[in-house]
C-alpha positions in Angstrom: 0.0 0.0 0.0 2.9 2.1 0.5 3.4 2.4 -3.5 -0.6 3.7 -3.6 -0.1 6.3 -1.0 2.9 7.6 -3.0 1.1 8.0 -6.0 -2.1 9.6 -4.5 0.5 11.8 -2.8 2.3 12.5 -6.6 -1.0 12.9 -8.0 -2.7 15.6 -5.5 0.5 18.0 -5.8 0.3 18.0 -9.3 -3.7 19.2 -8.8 -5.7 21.8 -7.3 -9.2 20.0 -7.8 -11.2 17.6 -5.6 -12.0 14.5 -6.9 -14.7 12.5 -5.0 -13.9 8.7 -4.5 -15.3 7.4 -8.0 -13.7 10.2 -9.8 -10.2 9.4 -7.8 -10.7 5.5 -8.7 -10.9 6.8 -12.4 -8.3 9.4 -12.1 -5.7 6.9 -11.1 -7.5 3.7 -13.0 -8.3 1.7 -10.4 -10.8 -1.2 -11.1 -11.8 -4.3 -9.4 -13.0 -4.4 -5.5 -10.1 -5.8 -4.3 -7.8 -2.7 -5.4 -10.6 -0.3 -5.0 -10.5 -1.1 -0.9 -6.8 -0.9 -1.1 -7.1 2.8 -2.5 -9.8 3.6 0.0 -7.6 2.6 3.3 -4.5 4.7 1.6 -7.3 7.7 1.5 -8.1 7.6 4.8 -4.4 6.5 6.2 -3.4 10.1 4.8 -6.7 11.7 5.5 -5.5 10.8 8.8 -2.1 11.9 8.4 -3.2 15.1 7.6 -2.0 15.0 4.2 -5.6 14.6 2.7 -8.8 16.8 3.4 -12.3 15.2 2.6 -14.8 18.6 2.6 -18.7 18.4 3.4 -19.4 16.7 -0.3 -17.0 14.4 0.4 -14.9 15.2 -2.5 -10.4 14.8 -1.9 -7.9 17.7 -1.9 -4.7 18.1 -0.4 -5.0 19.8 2.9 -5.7 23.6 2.4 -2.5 25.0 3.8 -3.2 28.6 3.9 -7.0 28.2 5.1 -8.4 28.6 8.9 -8.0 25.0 9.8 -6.2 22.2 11.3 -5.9 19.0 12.8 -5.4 17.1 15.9 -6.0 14.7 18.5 -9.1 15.9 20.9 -8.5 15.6 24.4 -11.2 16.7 27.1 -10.7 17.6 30.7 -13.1 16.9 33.4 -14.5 20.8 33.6 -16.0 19.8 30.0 -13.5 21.9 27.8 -11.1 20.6 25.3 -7.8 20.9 24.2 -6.2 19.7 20.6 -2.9 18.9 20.1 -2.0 19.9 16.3 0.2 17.8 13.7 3.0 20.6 14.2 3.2 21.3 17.6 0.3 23.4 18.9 -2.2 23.1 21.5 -5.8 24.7 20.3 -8.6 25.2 23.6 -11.7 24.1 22.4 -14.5 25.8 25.0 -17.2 23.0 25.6 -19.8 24.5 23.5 -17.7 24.5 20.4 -16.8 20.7 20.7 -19.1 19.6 18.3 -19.8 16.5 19.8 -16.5 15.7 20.0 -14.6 12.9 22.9 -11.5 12.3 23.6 -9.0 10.6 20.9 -11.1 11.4 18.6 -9.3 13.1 15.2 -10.7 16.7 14.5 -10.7 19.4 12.3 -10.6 22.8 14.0 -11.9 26.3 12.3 -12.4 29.9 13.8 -8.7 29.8 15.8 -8.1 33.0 17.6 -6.3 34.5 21.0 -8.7 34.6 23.9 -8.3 36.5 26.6 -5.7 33.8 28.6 -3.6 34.5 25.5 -4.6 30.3 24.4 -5.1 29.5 20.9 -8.9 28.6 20.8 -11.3 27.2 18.2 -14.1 25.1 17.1 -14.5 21.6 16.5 -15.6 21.2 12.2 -15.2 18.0 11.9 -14.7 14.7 13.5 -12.4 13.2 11.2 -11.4 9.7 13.6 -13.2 7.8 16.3 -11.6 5.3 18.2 -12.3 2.8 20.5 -11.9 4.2 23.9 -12.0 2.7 27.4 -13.9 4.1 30.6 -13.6 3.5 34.2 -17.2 3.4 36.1 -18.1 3.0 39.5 -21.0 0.5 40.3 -23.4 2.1 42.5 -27.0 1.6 43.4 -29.1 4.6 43.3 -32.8 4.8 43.5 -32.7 0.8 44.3 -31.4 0.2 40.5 -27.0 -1.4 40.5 -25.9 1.2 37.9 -22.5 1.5 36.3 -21.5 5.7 37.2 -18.2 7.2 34.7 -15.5 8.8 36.9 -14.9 10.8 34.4 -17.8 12.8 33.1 -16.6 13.7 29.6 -16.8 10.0 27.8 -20.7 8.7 26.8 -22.4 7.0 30.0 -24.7 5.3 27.9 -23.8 1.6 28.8 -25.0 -1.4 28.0 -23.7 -4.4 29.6 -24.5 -8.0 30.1 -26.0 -8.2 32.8 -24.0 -11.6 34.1 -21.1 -10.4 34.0 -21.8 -8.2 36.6 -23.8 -10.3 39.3 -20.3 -10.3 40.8 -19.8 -6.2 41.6 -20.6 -4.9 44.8 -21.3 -1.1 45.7 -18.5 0.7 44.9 -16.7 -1.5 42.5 -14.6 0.5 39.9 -15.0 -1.5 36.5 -13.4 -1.2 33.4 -15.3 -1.1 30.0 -14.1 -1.0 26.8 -16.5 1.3 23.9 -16.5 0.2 20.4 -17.7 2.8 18.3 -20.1 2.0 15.6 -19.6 4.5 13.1 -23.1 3.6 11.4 -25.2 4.1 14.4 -23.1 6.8 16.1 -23.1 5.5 19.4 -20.8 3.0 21.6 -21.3 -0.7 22.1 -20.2 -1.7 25.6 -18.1 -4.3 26.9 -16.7 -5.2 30.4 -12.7 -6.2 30.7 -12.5 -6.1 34.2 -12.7 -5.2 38.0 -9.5 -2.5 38.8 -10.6 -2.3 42.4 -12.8 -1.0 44.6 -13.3 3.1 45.8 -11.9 2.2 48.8 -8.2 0.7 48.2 -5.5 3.5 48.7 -4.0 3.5 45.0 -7.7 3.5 43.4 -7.8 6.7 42.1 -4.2 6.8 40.4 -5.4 3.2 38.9 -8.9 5.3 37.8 -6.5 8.0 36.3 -4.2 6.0 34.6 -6.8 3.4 32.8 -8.9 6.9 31.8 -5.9 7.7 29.9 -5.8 4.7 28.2 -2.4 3.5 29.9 -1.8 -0.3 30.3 -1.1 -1.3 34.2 -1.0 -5.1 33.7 1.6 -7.0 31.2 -0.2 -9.8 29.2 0.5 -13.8 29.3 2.6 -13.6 26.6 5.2 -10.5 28.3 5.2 -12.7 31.2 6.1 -16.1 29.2 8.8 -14.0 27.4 10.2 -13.4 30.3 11.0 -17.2 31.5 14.1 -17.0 28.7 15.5 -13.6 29.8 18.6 -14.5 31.4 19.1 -12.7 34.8 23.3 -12.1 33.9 24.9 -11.1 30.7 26.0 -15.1 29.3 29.5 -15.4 27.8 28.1 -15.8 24.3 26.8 -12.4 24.6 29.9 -10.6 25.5 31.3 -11.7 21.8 31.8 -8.6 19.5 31.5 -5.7 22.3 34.4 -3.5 23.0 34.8 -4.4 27.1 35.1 -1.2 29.2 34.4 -3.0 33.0 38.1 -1.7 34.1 37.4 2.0 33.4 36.1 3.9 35.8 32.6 4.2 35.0 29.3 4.9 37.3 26.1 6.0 37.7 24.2 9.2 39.3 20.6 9.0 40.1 18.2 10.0 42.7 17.9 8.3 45.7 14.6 5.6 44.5 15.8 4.8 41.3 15.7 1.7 40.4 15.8 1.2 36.5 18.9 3.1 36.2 19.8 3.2 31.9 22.6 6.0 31.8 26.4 5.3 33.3 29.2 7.8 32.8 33.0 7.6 32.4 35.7 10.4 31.8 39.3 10.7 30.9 41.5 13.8 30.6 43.4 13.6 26.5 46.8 14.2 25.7 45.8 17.2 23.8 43.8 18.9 26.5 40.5 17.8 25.5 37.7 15.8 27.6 37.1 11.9 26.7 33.2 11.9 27.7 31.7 8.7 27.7 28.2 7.8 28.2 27.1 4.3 28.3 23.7 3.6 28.3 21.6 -0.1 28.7 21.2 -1.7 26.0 17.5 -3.0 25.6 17.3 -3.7 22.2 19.1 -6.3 22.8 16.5 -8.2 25.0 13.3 -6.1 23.8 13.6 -7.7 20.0 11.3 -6.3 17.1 8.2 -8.6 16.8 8.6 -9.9 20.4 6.0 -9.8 22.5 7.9 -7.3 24.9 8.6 -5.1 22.2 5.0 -5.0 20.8 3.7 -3.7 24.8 7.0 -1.4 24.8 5.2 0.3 21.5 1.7 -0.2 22.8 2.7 2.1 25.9 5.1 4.4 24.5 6.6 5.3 27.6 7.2 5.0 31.3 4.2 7.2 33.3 4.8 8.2 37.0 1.9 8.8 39.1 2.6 10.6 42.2 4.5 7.6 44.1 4.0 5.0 41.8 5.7 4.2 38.3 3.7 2.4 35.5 6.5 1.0 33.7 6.9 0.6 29.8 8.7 -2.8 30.4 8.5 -5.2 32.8 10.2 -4.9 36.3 12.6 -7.5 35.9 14.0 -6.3 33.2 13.6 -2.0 33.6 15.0 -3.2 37.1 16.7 -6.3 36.5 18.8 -6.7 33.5 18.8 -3.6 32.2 19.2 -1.8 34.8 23.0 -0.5 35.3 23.2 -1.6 38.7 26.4 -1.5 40.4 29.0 -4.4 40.3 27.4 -6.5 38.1 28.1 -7.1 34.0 25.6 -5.4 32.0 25.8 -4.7 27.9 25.7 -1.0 27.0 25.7 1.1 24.0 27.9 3.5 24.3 28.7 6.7 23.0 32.2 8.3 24.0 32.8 12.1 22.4 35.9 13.8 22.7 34.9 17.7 24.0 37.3 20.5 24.1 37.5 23.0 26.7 35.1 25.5 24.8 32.7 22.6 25.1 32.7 21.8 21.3 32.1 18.0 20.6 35.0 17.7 17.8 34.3 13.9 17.1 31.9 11.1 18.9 31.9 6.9 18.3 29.2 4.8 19.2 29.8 1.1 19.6 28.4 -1.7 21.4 30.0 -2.6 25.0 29.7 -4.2 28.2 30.5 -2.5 31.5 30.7 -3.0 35.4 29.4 0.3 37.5 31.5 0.7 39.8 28.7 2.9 42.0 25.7 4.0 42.5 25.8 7.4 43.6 23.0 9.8 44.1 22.7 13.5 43.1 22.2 14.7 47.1 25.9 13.1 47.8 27.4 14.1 44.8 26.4 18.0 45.3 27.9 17.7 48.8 31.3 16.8 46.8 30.9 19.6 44.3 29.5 22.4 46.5 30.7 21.9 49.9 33.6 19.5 49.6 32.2 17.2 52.1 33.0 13.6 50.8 30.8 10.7 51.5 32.0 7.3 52.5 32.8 5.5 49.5 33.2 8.4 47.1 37.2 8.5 48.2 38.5 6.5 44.3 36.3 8.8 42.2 36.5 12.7 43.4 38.9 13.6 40.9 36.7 12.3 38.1 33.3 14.5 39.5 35.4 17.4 39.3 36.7 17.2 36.0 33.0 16.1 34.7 32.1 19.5 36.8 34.4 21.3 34.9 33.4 19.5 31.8 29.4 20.8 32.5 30.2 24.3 33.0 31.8 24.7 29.3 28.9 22.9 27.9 26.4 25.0 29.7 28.5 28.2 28.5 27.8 26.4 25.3 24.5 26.2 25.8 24.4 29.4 26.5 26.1 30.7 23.4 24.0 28.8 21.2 20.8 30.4 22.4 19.8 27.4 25.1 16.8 28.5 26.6 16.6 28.1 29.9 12.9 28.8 31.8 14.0 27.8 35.0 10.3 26.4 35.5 9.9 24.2 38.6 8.8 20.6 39.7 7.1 19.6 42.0 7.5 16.5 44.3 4.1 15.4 46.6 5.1 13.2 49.4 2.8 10.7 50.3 1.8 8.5 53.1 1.5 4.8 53.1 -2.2 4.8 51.9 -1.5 8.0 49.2 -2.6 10.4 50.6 -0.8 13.7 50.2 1.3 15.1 53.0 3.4 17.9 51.8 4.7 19.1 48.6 8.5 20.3 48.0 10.3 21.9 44.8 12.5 19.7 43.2 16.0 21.0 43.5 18.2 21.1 40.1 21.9 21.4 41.4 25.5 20.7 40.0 25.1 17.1 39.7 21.6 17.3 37.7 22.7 19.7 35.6 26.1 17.5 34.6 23.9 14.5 33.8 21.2 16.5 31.9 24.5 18.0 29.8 26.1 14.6 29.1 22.7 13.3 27.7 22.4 16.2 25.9 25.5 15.7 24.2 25.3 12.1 23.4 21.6 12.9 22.0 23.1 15.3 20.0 25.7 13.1 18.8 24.0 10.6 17.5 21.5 12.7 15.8 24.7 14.3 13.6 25.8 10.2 13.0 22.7 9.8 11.6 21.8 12.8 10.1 24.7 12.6 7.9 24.3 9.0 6.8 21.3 10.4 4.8 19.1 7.5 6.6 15.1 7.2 8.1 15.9 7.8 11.6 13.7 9.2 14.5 14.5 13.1 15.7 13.7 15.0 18.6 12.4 18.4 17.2 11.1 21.9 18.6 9.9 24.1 16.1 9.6 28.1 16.1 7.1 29.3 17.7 4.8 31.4 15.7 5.5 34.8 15.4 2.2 36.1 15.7 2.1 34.7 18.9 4.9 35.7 21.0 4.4 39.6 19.2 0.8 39.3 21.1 2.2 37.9 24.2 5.1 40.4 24.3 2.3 43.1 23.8 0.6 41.6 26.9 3.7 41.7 29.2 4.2 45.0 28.2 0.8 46.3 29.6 2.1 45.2 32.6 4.4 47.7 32.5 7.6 46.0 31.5 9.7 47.3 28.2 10.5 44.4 26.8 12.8 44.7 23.2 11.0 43.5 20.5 13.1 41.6 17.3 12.1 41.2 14.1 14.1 38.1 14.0 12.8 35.0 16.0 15.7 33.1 17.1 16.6 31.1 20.3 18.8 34.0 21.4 16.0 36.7 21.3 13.8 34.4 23.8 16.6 33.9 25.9 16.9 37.3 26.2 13.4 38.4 26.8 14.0 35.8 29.7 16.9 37.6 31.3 15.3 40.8 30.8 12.5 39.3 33.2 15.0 37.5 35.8 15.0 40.2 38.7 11.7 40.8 38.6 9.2 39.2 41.2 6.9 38.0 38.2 9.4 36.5 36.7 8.3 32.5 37.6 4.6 33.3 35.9 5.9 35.3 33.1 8.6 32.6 32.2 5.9 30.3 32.4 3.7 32.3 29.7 6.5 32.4 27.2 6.8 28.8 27.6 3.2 28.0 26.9 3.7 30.2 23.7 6.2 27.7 22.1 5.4 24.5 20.5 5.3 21.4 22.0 8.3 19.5 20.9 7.8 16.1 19.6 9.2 13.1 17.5 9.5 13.6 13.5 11.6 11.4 11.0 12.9 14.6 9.5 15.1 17.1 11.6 13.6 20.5 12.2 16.0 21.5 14.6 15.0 21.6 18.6 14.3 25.7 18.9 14.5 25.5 22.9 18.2 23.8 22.8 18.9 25.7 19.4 20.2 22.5 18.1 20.5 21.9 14.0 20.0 17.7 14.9 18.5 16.2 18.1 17.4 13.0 19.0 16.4 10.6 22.1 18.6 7.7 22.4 19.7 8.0 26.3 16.4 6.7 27.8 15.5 3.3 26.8 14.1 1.8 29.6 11.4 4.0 29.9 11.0 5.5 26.2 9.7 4.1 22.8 11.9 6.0 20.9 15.1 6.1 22.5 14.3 1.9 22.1 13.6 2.7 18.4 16.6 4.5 18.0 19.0 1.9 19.1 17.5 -0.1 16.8 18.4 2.1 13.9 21.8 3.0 14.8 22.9 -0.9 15.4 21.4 -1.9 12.2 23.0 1.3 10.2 26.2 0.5 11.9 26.5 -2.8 10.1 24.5 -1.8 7.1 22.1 -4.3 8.2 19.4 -2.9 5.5 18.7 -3.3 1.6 16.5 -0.6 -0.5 13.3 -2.4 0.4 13.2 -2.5 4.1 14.9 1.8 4.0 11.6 2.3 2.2 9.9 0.1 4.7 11.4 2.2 7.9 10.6 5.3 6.0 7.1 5.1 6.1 6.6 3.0 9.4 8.5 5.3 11.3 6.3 8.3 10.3 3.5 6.3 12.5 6.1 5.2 15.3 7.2 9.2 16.1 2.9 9.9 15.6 2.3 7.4 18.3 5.6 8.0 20.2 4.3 11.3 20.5 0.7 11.3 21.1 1.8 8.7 24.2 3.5 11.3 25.8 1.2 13.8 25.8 -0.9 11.3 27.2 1.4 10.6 29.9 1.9 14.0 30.6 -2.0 14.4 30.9 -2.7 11.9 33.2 1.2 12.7 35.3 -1.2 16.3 35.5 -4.5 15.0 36.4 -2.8 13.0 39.5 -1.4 16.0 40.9 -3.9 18.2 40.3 -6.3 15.4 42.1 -3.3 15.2 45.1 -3.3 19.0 45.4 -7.1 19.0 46.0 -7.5 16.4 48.1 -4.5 17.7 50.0 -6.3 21.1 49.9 -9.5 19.6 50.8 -8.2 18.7 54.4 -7.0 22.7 54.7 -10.5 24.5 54.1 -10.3 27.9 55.8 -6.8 27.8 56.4 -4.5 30.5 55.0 -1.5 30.3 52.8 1.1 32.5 50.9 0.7 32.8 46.9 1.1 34.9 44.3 -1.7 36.0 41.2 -0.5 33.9 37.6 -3.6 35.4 35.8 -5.9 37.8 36.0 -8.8 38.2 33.5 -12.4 40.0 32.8 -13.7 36.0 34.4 -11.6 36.4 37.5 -8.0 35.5 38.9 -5.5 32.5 39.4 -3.3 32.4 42.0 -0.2 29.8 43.2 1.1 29.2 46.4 4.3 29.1 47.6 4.1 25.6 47.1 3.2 25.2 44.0 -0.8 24.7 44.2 -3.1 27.1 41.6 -6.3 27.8 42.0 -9.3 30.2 41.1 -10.6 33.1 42.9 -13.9 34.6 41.8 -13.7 38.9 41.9 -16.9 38.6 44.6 -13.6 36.5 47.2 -11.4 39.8 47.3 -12.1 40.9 51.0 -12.2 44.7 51.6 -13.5 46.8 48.7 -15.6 45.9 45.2 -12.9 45.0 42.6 -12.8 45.5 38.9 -11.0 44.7 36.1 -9.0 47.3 34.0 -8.2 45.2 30.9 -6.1 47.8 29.8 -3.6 47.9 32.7 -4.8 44.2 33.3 -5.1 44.1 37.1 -7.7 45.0 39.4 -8.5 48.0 41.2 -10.9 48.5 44.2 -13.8 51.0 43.6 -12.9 52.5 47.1 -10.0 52.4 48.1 -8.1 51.9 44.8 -5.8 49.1 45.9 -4.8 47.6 42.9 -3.8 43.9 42.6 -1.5 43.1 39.9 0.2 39.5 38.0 2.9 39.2 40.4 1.6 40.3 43.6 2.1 38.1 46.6 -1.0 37.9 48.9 -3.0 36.0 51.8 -5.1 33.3 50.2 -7.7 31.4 51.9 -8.6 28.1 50.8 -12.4 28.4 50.3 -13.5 25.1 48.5 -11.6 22.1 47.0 -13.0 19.0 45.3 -10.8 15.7 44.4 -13.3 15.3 41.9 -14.1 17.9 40.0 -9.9 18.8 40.6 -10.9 22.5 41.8 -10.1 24.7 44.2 -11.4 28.1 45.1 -9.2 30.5 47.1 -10.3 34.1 48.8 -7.7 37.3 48.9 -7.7 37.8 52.4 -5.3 40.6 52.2 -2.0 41.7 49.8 0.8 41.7 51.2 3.6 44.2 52.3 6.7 42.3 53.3 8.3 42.8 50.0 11.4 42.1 51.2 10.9 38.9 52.7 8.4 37.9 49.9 11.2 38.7 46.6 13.6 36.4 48.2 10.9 33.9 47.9 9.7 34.6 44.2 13.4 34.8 43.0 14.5 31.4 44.8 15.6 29.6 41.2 14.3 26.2 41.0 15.1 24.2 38.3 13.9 20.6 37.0 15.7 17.5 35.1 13.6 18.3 32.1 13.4 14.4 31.3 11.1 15.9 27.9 13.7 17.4 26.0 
């Protein structure tokens, strides 16, 4: 089929005009049933792509390119609202009544895009281009004397129906899963039940409810676990044949403190010629997780490893993410490898990647190896390996001047860790800290990524690439305007490079606003995501990026080990290049529409945390600042991180309005104003796990400037695993 779409594709660039299906058929002189179903499924697998646009008559035409539309993948929150990710890179906000009808997964066509007043992209749903199968979570309950089956999540159908048997077995407050076959004909949802997921009792319910609403797999099937049995639990001899063997050097690992499926190691050597020998080793799954296996099918069905508050839903199987794979220290474990050799401008002037087998020689943790860096303090055990931390130390800081040169931007945006108790429920919440030691790791991936982008890139072969795209112009000229009315003077540039963002950001740095306003600029770029052509990564103002340092818990970075073993060995004819070029179109699609699902549902269980947490702290008083403020009312974040609403009629002490043109509010007595930036006295006033609200009240603004900037300005920084 892959020589039909290439002709359809030939044919429509050489056209303007629509052709209906029969006239299409004709057109390219397709007869007989057989090939006439063969052109219809290449139709719709580029209608799909995007490439193809069926209008209201149902006639064919390339996608209009300079018209008001585009298309995406629908996904709804629980307040009703939706929000489309685009084929290059956007996220549209789709205001409930403009959904059209539309669910989540589903494949739309979006018209009427403008800037609402949050600064969002917004639109409405034209057509539903794609259904899919989808799966819900209900609770059984019995209301009004009738056992009914009740969505946790409001925003699929609830129009179930079940056989009855298979549920003689539920009791009140069961939480089933059902599976929802669409029937395009009829335009509704057949119903089947897969299986009980628990009951609303156990502690880890809701993160289970969360995850299997987001369509992510908890359970491994028969045959992942039969695979299994003939996994060794060492590296044999046999296996060690043909790998350059490293386990003398001085190679190991830095992680946090509950890691467990630990896929980077690192080595480094000081060169005759002044430069840095950099190696980074990392586990080498494709050597277990074959193509076709049934391990590597459930890898690809997943996409990705999704964390949940305190729990990890894994893309492979424990024994190996934590077994085998896992770079654990003192034990024999084959790598691929990727040593660079970096001169002191931080310059990687030439790279190989080969296949090897290495012995860690420790585990260390970032907390212990920032005592070394910053205060010198040495723990036991570190003794044999101080001098190699500080020359990797060394080594970071000219790749992050690098990084700096180039245009890296940096939002400094910040993470946040919720501690939980033994039966989930939140406790306290703290920033995660990005110090010396993350920063070194994130730079040595960063490095080898980019590395074996350029080895690929330059072999002129299908590959998979990490890429970033400008954002539009359009939209950060609107958003600089908006920052503006807030009374900064911010230089405006007629070119849009990495460099100019970086330097609105350090224009903003000393300012008290500056962790909201950093946050808007980054919600005006594209999302990145996986291509099999480079576009360049804008936010690392890279040429050629990829993910390759991450294979325990990413598709790709799987994928791509795959790719570069077989192109090492030119392990490929013409047919199966032409093969990998068009399957790997759909691999980076799925790749990258299961990690905005992850990221979704990561959301949803902290937002769900912070509101339960918040639920327990009704009428209790904490310090926050205002993110938004808008003719609908305000948004405010604590100190800690939580955001929530606060209606104009919960500002204590005068009648507030908004002055859109100043955008802040000002009382109609006493004239206080309340501005984006300004810390105040919030007072939690509802909160609902459910609905994952919350509702403050401004008690009061505060004056302790002083003491309030040292807060605002603390830089925080995350391991941005999502580059």
């Amino acid at each position: 089929m892959a020589v039909l779409e290439e002709n359809i594709k030939i044919f429509f660039n050489e056209t303007n005009k629509k052709y209906s299906f029969n006239n299409l058929k004709k057109a390219l002189k397709i007869v007989g049933e057989k090939d006439s179903d063969l052109l219809n499924a290449a139709i719709r697998k580029l209608e799909l792509q995007g490439f193809l646009y069926c209008d209201e008559d149902n006639r064919y035409s390339l996608f209009p390119q300079n018209a008001d539309l585009v298309q995406g993948r629908m996904y709804i929150s629980k307040k009703g609202n939706g929000f489309v990710d685009t084929i290059d890179g956007y996220r549209i906000y789709i205001p409930s009544e403009h959904l059209n009808n539309s669910i989540t997964d589903d494949t739309v066509i979006i018209t009427n895009t403008t800037y609402d007043d949050f600064n969002r992209i917004t639109g409405t749903v034209k057509k539903i281009v794609d259904r899919k199968d989808i799966n819900i979570v209900c609770e059984y309950r019995n209301v009004g004397g009738k056992n009914i089956l009740v969505p946790c999540d409001g925003t699929k159908p609830c129009n179930l129906d079940i056989n009855k048997t298979k549920l003689l077995k539920l009791v009140e407050g069961d939480r089933v899963l059902i599976n929802l076959f669409y029937n395009s004909e009829k335009h509704d949802y057949k119903s089947d039940f897969v299986k009980i997921i628990g009951h609303r009792d156990d502690p880890d319910i809701d993160i289970k409810t969360i995850a299997y609403s987001h369509n992510i797999e908890i359970d491994f099937s028969e045959a992942v676990l039969n695979e299994l049995k003939d996994i060794p639990h060492y590296v044999l001899e046999e296996e060690k044949i043909g790998r350059v063997d490293l386990r003398d050097e001085n190679i190991f690992t830095i992680d946090g403190e509950d890691t467990k499926d630990i896929d980077d190691a690192i080595s480094i050597t000081k060169l005759t010629n002044g430069n840095y020998k950099l190696g980074v080793h990392i586990a080498d799954v494709s050597h277990y997780v074959k193509e076709g296996s049934a391990l590597y099918e459930a890898a690809y069905s997943r996409g990705t490893s999704v964390y949940l508050i305190n729990s990890v839903i894994p893309m492979l199987p424990h024994q190996l993410s934590n077994g085998i794979c896992s770079l654990n220290p003192g034990e024999d474990r084959l790598t691929l490898s990727c040593e660079m050799e970096i001169d002191n401008s931080g310059k990687i002037v030439n790279y190989d990647i080969f296949n090897s087998i290495i012995n860690s020689k420790k585990k260390m943790t970032y907390s212990e190896v920032n005592e070394i860096l910053y205060n010198k303090n040495i723990p036991e055990g570190y003794e044999p390996y101080i001098n190699d931390l500080r020359m990797m130390d060394k080594l970071s800081s000219f790749l992050s001047n690098l990084k700096k040169q180039r245009g890296f931007i940096n939002f400094n945006s910040s993470e946040i860790k919720i501690n939980v108790d033994n039966d989930g429920n939140p406790i306290n919440f703290e920033s995660r800290l990005h110090d010396k030691a993350e920063m070194l790791i994130e730079n040595f991936m960063l490095a080898a990524n980019e590395s074996v982008a350029n080895y690929v890139y330059w072999m002129d072969l299908p590959f998979i690439y990490r890429i970033h795209e400008k954002p539009d112009p359009i939209k950060i000229s609107e958003l600089i305007e908006f920052i503006s009315q807030l009374g900064f003077k911010l230089k405006k540039n007629d070119t849009l490079t990495p460099k100019y963002i970086q330097g609105l950001l350090e224009q903003l740095s000393d300012t008290t606003q500056f962790p909201i306003l950093s946050d808007m600029i980054l919600r005006s770029m594209k999302k990145a995501r996986y291509e099999p052509e480079s576009k360049g990564h804008f936010g690392l103002a890279l040429d050629f990026y990829t993910h390759f340092t991450s294979p325990i818990r990413r598709l790709p970075d799987l994928a791509v080990h795959n790719l570069v073993k077989k192109y090492r060995h030119l392990q490929m004819n013409n047919k199966e290049l032409k093969y990998l070029t068009d399957s790997l179109k759909e691999l980076c699609n799925h790749a990258s529409y299961k990690e905005r699902e992850s990221q979704a549902a990561e959301t949803e269980a902290e937002m769900y945390k912070m509101a339960e947490y918040m639920s327990n702290h009704i009428g209790e008083y904490f310090l926050g600042n205002i993110s938004r403020i808008t003719q609908y009312g305000l948004m405010a974040r604590t100190k800690e991180g939580i955001t929530g609403k606060i209606d104009f009629e919960d500002i204590i002490g005068d009648f507030f309005v908004y002055d859109s043109k100043n955008i802040r509010m000002v009382g109609k007595k006493t004239h206080q104003t309340i501005c984006i930036g300004d810390f105040v006295s919030l007072k939690v006033l509802t909160a609902s796990k459910e609905d994952l609200t919350i509702n403050f009240g401004i008690e009061k603004k505060m004056e302790m400037e002083n003491q309030l900037k040292k807060i605002s300005k603390t830089k925080i920084m995350k391991k941005n695993k999502n580059h």
